[in-house]
C-alpha positions as CSV (number, residue, x, y, z in Angstrom):
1,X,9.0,32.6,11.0
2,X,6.8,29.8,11.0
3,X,6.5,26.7,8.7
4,X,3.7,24.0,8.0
5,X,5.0,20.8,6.6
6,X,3.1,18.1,5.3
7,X,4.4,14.7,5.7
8,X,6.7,13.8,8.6
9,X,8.2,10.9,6.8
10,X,12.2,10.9,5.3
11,X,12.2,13.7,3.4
12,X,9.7,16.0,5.6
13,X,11.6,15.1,9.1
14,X,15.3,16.2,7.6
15,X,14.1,19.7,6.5
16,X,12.1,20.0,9.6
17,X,15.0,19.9,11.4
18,X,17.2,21.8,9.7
19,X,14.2,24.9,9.7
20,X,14.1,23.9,13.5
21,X,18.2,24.6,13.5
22,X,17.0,28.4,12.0
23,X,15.4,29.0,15.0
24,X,11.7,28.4,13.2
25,X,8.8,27.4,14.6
26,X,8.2,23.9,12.8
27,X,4.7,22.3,12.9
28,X,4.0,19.0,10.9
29,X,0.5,18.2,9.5
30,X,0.1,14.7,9.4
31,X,-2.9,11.9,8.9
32,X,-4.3,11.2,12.4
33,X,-2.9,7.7,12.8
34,X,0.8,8.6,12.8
35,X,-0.4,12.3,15.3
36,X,1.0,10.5,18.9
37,X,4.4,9.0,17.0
38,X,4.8,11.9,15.7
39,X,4.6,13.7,19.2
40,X,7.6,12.0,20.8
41,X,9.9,13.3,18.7
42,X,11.6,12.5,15.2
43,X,14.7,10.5,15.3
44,X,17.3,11.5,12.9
45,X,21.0,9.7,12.4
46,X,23.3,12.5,10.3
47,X,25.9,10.8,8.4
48,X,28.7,13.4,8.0
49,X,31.0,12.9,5.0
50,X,32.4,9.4,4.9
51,X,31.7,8.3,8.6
52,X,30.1,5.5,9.2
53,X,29.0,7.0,12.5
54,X,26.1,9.1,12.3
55,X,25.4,11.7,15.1
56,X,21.9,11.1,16.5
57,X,19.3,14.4,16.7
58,X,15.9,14.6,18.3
59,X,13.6,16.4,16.9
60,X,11.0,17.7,19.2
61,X,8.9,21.0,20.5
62,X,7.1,20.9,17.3
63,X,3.6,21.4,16.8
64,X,1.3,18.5,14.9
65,X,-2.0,19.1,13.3
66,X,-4.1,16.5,11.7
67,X,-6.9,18.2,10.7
68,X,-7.0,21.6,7.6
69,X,-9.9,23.0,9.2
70,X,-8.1,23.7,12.8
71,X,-5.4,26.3,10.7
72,X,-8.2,28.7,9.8
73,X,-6.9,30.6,12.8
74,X,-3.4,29.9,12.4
75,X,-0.7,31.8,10.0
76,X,2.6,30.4,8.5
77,X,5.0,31.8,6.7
78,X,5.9,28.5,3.7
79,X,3.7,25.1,3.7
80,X,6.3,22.4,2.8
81,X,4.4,19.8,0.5
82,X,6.9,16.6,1.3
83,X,4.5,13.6,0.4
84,X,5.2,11.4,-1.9
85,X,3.3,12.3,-5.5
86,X,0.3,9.9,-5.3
87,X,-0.7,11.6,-2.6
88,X,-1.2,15.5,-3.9
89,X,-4.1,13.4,-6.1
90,X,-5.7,12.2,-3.1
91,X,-8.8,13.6,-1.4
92,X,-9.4,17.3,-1.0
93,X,-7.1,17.9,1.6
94,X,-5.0,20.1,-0.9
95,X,-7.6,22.6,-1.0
96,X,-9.1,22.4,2.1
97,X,-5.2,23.4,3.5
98,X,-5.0,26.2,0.5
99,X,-8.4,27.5,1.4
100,X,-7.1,27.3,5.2
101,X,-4.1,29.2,4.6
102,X,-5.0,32.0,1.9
103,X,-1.7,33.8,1.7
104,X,1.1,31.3,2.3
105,X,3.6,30.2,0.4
106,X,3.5,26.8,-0.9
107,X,6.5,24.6,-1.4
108,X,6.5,22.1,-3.7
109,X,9.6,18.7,-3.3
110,X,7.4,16.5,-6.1
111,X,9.3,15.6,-8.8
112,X,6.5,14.4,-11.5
113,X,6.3,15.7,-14.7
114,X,2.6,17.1,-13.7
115,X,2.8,17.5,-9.9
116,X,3.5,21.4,-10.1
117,X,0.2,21.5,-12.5
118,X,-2.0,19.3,-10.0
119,X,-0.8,21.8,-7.2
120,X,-1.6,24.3,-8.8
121,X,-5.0,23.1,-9.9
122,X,-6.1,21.9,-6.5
123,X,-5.2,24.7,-4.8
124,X,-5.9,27.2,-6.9
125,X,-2.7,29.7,-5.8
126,X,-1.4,32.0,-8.2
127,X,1.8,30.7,-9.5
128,X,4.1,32.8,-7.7
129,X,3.1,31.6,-4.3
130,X,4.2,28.2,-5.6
131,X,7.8,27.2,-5.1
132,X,10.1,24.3,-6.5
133,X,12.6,22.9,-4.3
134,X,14.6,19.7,-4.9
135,X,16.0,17.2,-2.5
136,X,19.7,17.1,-2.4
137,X,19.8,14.7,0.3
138,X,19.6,10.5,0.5
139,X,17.2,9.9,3.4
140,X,15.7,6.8,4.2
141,X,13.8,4.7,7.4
142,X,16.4,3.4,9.7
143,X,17.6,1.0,10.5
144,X,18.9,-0.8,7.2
145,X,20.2,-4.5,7.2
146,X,23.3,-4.2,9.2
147,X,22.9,-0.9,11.0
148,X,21.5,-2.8,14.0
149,X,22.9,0.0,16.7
150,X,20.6,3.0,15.6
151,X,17.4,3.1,17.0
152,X,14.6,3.5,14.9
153,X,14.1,6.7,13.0
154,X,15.3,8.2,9.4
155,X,18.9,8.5,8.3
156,X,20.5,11.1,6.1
157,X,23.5,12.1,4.0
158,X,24.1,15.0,1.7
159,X,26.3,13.6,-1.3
160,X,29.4,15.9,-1.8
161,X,28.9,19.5,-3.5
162,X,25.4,18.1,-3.0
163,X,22.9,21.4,-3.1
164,X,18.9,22.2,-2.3
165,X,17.5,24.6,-5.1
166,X,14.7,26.3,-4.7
167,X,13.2,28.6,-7.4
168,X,9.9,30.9,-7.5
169,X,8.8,34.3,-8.6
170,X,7.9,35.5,-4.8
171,X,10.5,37.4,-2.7
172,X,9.5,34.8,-0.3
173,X,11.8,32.3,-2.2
174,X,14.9,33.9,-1.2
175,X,14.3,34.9,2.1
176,X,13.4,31.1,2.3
177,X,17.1,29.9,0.7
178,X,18.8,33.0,3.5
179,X,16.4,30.7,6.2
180,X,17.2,27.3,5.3
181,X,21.1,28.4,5.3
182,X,20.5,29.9,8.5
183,X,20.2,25.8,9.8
184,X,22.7,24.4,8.2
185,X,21.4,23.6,4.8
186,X,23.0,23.6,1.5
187,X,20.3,25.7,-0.1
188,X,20.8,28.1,-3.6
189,X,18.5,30.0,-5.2
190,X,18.7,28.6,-8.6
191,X,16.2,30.0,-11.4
192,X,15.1,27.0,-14.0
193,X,17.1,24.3,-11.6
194,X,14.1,21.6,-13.2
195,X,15.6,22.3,-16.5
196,X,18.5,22.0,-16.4
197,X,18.6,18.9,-14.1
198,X,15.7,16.8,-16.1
199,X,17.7,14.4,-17.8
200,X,19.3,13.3,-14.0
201,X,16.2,13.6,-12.8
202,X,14.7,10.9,-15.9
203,X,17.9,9.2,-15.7
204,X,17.2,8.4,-11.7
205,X,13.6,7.3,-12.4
206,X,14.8,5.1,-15.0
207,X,17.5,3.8,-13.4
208,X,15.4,3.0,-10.1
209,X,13.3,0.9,-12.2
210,X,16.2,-0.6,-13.7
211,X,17.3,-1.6,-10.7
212,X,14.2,-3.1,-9.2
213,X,14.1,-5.3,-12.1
214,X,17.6,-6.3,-11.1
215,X,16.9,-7.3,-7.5
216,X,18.9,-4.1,-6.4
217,X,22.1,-5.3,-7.3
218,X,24.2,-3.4,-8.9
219,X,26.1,-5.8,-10.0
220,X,23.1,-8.1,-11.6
221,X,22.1,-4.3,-13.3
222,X,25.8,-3.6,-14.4
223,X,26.1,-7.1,-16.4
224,X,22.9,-7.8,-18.0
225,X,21.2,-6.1,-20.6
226,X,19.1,-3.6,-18.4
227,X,21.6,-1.0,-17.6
228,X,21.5,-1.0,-21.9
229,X,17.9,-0.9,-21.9
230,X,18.0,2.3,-18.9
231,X,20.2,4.1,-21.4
232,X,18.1,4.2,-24.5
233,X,14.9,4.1,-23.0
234,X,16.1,7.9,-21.4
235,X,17.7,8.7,-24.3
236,X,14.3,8.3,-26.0
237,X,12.0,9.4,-23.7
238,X,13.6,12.8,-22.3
239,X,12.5,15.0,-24.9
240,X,8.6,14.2,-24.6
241,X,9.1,14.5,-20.8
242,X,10.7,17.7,-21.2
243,X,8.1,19.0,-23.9
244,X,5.4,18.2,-21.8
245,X,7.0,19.4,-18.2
246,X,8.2,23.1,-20.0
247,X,6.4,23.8,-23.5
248,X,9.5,23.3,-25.5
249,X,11.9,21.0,-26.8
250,X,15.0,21.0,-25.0
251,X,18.6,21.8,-26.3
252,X,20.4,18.4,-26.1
253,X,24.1,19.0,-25.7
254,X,27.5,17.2,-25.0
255,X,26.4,16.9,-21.4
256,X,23.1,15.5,-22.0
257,X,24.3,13.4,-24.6
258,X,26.6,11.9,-22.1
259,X,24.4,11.6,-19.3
260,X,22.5,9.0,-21.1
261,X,25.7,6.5,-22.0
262,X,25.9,3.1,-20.2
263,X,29.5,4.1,-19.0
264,X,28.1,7.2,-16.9
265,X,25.6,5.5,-15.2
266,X,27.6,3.0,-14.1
267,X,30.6,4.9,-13.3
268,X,27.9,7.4,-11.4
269,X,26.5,4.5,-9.4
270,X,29.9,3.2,-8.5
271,X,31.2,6.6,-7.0
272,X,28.0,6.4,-5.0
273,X,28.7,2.9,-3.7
274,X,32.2,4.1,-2.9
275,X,31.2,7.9,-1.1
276,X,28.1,6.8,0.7
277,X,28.4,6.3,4.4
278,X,25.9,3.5,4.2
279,X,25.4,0.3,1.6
280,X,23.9,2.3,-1.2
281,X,22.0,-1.0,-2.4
282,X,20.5,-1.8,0.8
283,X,19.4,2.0,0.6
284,X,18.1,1.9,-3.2
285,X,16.2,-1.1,-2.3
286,X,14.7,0.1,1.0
287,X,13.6,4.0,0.2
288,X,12.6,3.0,-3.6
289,X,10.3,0.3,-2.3
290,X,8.7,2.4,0.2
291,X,8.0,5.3,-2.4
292,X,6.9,2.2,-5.8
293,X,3.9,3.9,-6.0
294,X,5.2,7.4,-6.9
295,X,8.1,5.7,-9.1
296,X,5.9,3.7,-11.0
297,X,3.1,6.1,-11.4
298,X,5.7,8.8,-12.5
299,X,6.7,6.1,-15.5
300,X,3.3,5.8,-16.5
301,X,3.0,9.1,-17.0
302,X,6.2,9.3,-19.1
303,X,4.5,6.5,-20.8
304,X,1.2,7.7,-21.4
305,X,3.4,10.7,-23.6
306,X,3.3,8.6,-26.4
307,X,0.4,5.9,-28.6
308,X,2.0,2.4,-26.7
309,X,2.6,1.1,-30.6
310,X,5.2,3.6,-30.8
311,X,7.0,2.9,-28.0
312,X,10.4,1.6,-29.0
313,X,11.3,-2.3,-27.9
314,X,13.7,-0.8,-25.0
315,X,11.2,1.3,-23.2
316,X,8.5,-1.6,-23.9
317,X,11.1,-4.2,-22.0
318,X,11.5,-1.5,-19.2
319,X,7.8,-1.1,-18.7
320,X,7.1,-4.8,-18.7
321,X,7.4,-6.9,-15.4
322,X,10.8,-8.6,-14.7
């Protein structure tokens, strides 16, 4: 089995090595400035449960390819698309890698509202070769403020009960999920998983942005009015997003309802800062400013859903700088 992933940043490094655990043949296609980095290895500090300790992992005897048109005469079984949004808009090299690879299975981590469409459109793939997966894992460039002792590299922790879905029409998918498990990872085939995890997926965005604009403390977000202003502005935008991501308007139940209170947030944020292995501030603030662009650009497009005149004054406040 053999897998192409694109990106050998955070998100693309963890599930490379996890693929690498299944006994697969892992090749990373990266831009040519980061090709020699890349070939000394990938370091990767795995925080296990509540330890504070990670263990260290080096991921190497992996192939790197820099350029689409050297793959014409290469197979793989799954491309793993694990750049940041922005990125799928940029250049051709979407299609030159589709045209490339005619019959592979593409595997899609973006979590914009139009990313699947734009995938879809630059590649040109029938649907079913294109497959959703979601990142149950916080992964970020090491070493944060006070982790002095690890060597460069990315860290990673799976939340508790935390779970990788992956859902597509090809048989590929679940031999994929069987492949993935095979390594170590918590994946599940899970049918419709962007459904019915859109409003925590609107609700992180939201609250990202809420807390840039509150320095990335959590304590400056918990007692000012933006935590407030995260709340309504999801509560108001999540049916548009949904409309526009899956053709309908969605059911909002209990749950949903409740997703979108002040008290949940916080109380969700607060579990976080009390489970994770690492200072989940120093993390929000670290990863989150690395990936703006994708943040921000994924607003604007939740923003551009509606005329700006209707926009209510808590979405307005959250779109605005400061």
């Amino acid at each position: 089995m053999k897998i192409l992933i694109v990106g050998a940043g955070a998100t693309g490094s963890v599930l490379g090595h996890f693929a690498k655990n299944a006994g697969v043949e892992v090749t990373f296609f990266v831009k040519p400035k980061y090709v020699e980095q890349v070939s000394q290895g990938l370091t990767l500090h795995e925080f296990k449960g509540s330890k504070k300790t990670p263990i260290t992992h080096l991921l190497k005897d992996i192939g790197i390819r820099s350029d689409a048109a050297s793959l014409k005469n290469e197979s793989y079984d799954y491309v793993f698309l694990t750049v940041p949004s922005p990125a799928i808009r940029e250049g051709d090299w979407l299609e030159q890698l589709s045209n490339a690879l005619p019959e592979t299975i593409f595997v899609s981590f973006q979590p914009g509202i139009e990313d699947r469409t734009i995938i879809l459109e630059k590649t040109r793939i029938p649907e079913a070769r294109l497959v959703d997966g979601s990142i149950p894992f916080l992964s970020y460039l090491a070493p944060l403020p006070g982790q002095s002792d690890l060597k460069s590299g990315y860290g990673f922790w799976f939340p508790p009960f935390a779970s990788g879905s992956f859902a597509g029409e090809s048989n590929g998918t679940k031999t994929l999920v069987e492949l993935m498990k095979k390594g170590g990872y918590p994946a599940k085939f899970q049918l419709q998983f962007k459904e019915k995890t859109a409003a925590l997926s609107l609700l992180l965005t939201l609250t990202v942005i809420g807390l840039e604009k509150s320095d990335w403390s959590f304590d400056k977000f918990f007692n000012t009015e933006k935590l407030y202003i995260v709340a309504k502005s999801a509560e108001e935008v999540y049916p548009w997003v949904y409309e526009k991501q899956f053709g309908q308007k969605p059911k909002v139940g209990l749950f949903t309802r409740l997703t979108f209170k002040p008290l949940l947030i916080k109380t969700i944020l607060r579990a976080l800062q009390l489970a994770c292995p690492f200072d989940a501030e120093s993390f929000f603030k670290v990863h989150f400013s690395k990936v703006d662009t994708q943040m921000h650009s994924g607003f604007q497009q939740i923003l551009a859903l509606r005329p700006k005149e209707s926009l209510s004054a808590s979405v307005t406040l959250l779109a605005g700088k400061g």
